[in-house]
C-alpha positions in Angstrom: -89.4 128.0 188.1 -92.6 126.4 188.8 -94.4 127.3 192.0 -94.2 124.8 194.7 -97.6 123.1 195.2 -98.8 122.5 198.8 -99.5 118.9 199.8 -103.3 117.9 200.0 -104.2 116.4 203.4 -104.6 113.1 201.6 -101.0 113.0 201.0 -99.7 114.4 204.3 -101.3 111.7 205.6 -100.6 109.1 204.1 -96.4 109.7 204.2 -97.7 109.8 208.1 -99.0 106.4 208.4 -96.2 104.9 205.9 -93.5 106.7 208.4 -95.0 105.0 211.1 -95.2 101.4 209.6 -91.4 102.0 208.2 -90.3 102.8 211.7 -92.2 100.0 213.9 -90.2 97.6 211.3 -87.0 99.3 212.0 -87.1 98.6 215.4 -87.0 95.1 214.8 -90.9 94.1 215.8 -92.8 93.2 212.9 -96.7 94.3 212.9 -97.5 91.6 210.2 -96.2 88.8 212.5 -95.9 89.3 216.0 -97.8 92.4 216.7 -100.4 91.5 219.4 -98.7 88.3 220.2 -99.7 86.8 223.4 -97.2 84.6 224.1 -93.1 84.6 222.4 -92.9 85.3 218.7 -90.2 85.1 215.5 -90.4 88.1 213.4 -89.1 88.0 209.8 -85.9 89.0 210.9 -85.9 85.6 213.0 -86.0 87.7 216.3 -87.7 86.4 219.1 -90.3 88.8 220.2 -92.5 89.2 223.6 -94.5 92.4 223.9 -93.4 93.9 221.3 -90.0 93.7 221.9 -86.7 91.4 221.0 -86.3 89.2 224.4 -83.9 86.9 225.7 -84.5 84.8 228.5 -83.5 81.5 230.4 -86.8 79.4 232.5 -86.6 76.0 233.6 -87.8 72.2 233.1 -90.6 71.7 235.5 -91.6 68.7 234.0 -93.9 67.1 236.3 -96.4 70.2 236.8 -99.1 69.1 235.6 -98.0 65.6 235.8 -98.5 65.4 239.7 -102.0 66.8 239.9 -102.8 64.8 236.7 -101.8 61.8 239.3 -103.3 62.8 242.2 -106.1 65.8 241.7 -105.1 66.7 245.7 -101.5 67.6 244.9 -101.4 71.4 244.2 -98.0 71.9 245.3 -97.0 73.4 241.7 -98.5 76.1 242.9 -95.9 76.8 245.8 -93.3 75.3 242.9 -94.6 78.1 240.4 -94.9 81.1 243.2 -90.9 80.1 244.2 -89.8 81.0 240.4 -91.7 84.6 240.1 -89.7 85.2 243.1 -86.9 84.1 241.5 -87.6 86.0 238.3 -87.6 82.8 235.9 -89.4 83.8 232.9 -90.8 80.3 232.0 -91.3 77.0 232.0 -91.5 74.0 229.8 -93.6 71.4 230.9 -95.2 67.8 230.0 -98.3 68.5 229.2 -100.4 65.5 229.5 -99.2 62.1 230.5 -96.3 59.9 230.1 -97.6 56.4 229.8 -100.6 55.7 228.1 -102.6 54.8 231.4 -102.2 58.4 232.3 -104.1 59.6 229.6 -107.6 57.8 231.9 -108.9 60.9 232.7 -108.4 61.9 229.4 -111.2 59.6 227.8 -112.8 59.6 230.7 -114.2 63.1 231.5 -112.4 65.4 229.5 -113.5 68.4 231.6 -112.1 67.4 234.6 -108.7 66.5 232.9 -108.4 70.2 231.4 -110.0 72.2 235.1 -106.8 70.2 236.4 -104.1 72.1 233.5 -106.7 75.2 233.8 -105.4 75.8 237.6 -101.8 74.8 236.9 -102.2 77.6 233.8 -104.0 80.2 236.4 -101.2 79.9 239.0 -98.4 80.1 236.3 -100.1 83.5 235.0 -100.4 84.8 239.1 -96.9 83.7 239.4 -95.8 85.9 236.0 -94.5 82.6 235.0 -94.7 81.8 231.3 -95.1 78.7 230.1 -94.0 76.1 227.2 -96.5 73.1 226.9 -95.2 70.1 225.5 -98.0 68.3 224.3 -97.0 64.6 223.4 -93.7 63.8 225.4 -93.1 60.6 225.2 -93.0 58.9 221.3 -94.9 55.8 222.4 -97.7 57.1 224.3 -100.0 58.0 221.3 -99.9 55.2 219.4 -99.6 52.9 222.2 -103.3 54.4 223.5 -104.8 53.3 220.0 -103.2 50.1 219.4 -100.9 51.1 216.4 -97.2 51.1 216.1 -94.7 53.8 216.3 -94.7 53.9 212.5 -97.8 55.4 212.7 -96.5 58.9 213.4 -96.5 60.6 209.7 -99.0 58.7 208.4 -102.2 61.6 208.0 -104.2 58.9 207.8 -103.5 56.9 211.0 -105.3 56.9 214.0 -102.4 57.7 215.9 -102.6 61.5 213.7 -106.1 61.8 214.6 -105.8 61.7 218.0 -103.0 64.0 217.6 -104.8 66.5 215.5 -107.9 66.3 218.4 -105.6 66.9 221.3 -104.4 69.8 219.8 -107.7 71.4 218.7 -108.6 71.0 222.4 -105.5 72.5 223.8 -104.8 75.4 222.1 -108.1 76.8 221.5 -108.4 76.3 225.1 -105.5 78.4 225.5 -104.8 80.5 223.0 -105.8 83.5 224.5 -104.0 83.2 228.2 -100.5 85.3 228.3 -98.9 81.8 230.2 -98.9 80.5 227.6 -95.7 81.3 225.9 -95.2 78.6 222.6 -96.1 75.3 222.0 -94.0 72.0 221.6 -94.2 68.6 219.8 -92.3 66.3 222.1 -89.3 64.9 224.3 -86.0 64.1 221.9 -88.3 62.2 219.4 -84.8 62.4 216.8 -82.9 60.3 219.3 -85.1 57.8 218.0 -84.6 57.8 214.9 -82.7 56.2 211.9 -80.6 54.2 214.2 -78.5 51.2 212.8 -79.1 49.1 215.7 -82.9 50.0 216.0 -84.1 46.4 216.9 -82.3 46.8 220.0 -83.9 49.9 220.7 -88.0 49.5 220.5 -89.6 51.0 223.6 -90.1 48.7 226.8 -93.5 46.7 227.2 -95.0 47.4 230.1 -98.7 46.5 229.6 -99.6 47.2 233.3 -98.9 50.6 232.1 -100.8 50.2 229.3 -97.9 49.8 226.6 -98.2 47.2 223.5 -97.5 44.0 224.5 -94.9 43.4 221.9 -92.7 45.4 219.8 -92.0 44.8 215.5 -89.9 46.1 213.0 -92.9 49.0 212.5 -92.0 50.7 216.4 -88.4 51.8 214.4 -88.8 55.3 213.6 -87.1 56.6 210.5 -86.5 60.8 210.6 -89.3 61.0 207.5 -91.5 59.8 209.8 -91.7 62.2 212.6 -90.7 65.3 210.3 -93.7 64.6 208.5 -95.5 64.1 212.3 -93.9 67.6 213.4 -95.5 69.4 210.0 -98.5 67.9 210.3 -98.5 69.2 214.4 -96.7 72.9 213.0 -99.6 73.3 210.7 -102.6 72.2 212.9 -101.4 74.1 215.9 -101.3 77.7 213.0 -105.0 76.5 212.2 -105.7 78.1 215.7 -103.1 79.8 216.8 -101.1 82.3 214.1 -98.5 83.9 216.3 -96.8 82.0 219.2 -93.5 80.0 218.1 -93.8 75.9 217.5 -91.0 73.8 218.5 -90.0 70.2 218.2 -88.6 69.3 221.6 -85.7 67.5 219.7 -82.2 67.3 221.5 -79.3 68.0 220.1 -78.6 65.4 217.0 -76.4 62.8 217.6 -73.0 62.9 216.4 -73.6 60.1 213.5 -77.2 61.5 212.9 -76.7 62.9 209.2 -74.4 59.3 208.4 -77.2 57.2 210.1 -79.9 58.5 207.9 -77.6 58.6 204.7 -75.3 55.7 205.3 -76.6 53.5 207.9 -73.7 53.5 210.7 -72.6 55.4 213.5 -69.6 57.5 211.7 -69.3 60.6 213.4 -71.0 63.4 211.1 -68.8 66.6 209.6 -69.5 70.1 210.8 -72.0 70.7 207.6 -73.7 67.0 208.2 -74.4 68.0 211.6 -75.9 71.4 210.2 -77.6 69.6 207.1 -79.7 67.1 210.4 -80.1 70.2 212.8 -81.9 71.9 210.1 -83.3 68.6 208.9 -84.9 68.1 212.0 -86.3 71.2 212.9 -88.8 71.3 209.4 -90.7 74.1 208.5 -93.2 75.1 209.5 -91.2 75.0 212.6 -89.7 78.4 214.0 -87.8 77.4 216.2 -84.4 75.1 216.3 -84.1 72.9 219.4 -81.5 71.3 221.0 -80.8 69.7 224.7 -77.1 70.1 225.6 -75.5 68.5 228.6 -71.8 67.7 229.2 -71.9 63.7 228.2 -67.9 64.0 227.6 -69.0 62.2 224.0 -67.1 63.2 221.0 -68.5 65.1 218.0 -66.3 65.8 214.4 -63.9 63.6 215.7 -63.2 65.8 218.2 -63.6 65.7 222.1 -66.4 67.6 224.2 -66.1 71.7 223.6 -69.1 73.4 224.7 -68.2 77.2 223.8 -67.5 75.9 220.2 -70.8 73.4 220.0 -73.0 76.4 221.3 -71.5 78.7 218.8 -71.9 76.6 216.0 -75.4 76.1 216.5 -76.3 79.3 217.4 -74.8 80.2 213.8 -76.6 77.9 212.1 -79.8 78.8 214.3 -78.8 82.8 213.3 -78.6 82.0 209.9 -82.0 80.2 208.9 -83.7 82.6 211.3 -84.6 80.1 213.6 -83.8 81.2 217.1 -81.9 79.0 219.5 -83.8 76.7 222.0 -81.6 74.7 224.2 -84.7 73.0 226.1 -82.5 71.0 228.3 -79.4 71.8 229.9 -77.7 71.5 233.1 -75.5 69.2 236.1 -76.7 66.7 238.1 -74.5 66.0 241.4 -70.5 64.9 240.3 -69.3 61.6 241.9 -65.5 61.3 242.3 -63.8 58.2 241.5 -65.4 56.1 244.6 -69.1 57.2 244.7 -68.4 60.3 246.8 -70.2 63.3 246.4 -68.7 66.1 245.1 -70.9 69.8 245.1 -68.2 71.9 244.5 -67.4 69.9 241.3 -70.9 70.2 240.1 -71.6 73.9 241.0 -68.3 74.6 239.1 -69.2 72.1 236.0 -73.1 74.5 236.2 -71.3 77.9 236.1 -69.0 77.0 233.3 -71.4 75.5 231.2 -73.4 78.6 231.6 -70.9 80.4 230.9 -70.6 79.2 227.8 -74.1 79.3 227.2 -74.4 83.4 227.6 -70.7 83.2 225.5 -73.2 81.9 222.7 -75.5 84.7 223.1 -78.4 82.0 223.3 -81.8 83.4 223.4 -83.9 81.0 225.1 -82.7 77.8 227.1 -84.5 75.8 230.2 -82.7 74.1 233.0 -83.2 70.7 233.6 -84.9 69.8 236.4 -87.0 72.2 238.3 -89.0 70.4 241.9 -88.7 66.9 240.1 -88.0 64.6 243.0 -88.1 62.1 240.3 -84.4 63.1 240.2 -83.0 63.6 243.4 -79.0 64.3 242.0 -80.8 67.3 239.1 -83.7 68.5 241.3 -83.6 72.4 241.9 -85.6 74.2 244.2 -85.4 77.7 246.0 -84.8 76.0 249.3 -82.4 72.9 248.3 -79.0 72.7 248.7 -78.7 73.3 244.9 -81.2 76.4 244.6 -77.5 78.2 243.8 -78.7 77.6 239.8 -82.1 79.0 240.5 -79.9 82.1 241.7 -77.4 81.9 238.8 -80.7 82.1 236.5 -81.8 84.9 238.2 -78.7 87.0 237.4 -78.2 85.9 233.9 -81.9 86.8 233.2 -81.5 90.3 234.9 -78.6 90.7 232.8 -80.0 89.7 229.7 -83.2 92.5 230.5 -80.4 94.8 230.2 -79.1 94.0 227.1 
């Protein structure tokens, strides 16, 4: 029997370093992709990751944020809105992150360095507040190309000038931000795949409103097709990795609509199959996207042929989601005030509609969702705030969140 030869240092440590990679993987973080990551990542497991570790967690929609001060430079009352969720332990927030029409976008063009110092201080008191946050950088489908005089079509074409001023906007924001732990991921848009492929598109061009500065007529070329804002959410997935390798990218799509697979393929409103609807969930959620996002609320519309079922829609997509290793996003959700038959106010009804439908929410195990609407007066009947009569969902949040820090 041969004599058993002692390791050389060389060796020894490099099994060390090897053990060490092997066992960083095998607790589910990834050091090739989200090690380091300042804001929420997807490993290659399609975990989402935030310091390091798998997270779960459920923020809010406070849409209007930056929107206010955008409006009127005086109004910092995010900041009160923004200390009220640390208190209240909400992890996030998603947020419109410029304007809606295209006349808010003045400041914009007009001194650049005053528009960001306002989103700087709405950043700065998120990351006081512990508050993370999810930027959605071009809300509303018409705003862009209403600004630079093209039609909607324009989205997916790399050579319009609607794509330029996309591409710009993005360079600016994210290097801008890159670095600051608020900010959490980065978002496309509001429901852009409601938009799309419809069968009665002609009746459904976006308003003119030229005071606003919106075209002043609407064609044929405003009817978005879903080629055309997949190839606009690439294009945005693949400049916003240019700058920024880490931090998940999502659409800001809704849920698809229940004839979306048979309006792209066929034309008409037929109510899509449980693979269709699969098929244009994954379909519109492209890659390089990492994320899958969807906006649930309880519409009472039918889908499969089927009435309204909430535990079994949230399932079902949080398979599908589970299965591309894409995790789940449900960006919107959430119960504005019930009306009985004769316009009476009912806030039982409502509270009990919120807590079964998140119920059914944590059922689905879903990993990241947002109520809709956080300090939006905009909305009396969804507002939520810690000190209205419905600041019972900021509370519900609170214990769903502490819950889900538990595993």
């Amino acid at each position: 029997m041969k004599p058993i030869r002692k390791r050389s240092r060389w060796v020894m440590s490099a099994m060390i370093v090897l053990s060490t990679v092997l066992t960083a993987c095998s607790d589910g973080g990834s050091p090739s992709v989200c090690e380091g990551s300042p804001g929420l990542c997807v490993d290659e497991q399609g975990t989402l990751i935030r310091e390091g570790k798998p997270f779960k967690g459920s923020g809010v929609n406070y849409f209007n944020a930056f929107a206010r001060t955008l409006s009127d430079p005086g109004d910092s009352s995010y900041q009160y809105g923004l200390e009220m969720l640390g208190k209240y332990g909400i992890p996030f927030a998603r947020f419109m992150a410029g304007g809606y029409w295209p006349n808010d976008y003045k400041l914009y063009f007009e001194d650049k360095e005053k528009y960001f110092s306002l989103l700087d201080d709405v950043v700065k008191a998120a990351q006081e507040s512990g508050v993370g946050l999810i930027p959605s950088l071009f809300w509303y489908h018409s705003a862009l190309p209403d600004m630079v005089k093209e039609p909607r079509n324009a989205w997916g074409d790399p050579n319009s000038k609607t794509t330029a001023l996309m591409r710009e906007y993005i360079r600016e924001m994210v290097t801008r931000y890159k670095d600051s732990p608020a900010i959490w991921g980065w978002e496309f848009g509001n429901e852009y795949n409601l938009e799309i492929d419809l069968p009665n598109a002609a009746d459904n061009r976006p308003p003119v409103v030229p005071e606003l500065g919106t075209a002043g007529s609407r064609s044929e070329q405003d009817d978005l097709t879903g080629d055309m804002v997949n190839r606009a959410l690439s294009m945005f997935a693949e400049e916003v990795r240019k700058y920024d390798k880490q931090r998940i990218i999502i659409s800001g799509n809704s849920i698809p609509r229940p004839s979306a697979w048979n309006q792209k393929e066929n034309h008409t409103f037929n109510q899509d199959t449980e693979e269709q609807f699969a098929e244009a969930l994954l379909g519109e959620n492209p890659d390089p996207l990492n994320i899958l996002s969807v906006h649930y609320y309880l519409w009472g519309e039918k889908r499969f042929g089927q009435g309204e079922d909430a535990d079994a829609a949230l399932s079902l997509m949080q398979e599908i989601a589970r299965k591309a290793k894409k995790p789940l996003f449900v960006g919107e959700f959430g119960i504005g005030e019930a009306v009985e038959d004769g316009g009476v106010t009912d806030h039982e009804l409502a509270r009990q509609r919120f807590e079964d439908l998140l119920a059914s929410l944590a059922k689905a195990d879903i990993p990241l969702s947002a109520l809709w609407v956080y300090d939006y007066w905009g909305q009396k009947d969804w507002n939520v705030t810690g000190d209205n009569e419905r600041s019972y969902q900021l509370q519900a949040l609170q214990e769903w969140n502490e819950r889900l820090k538990k595993g």
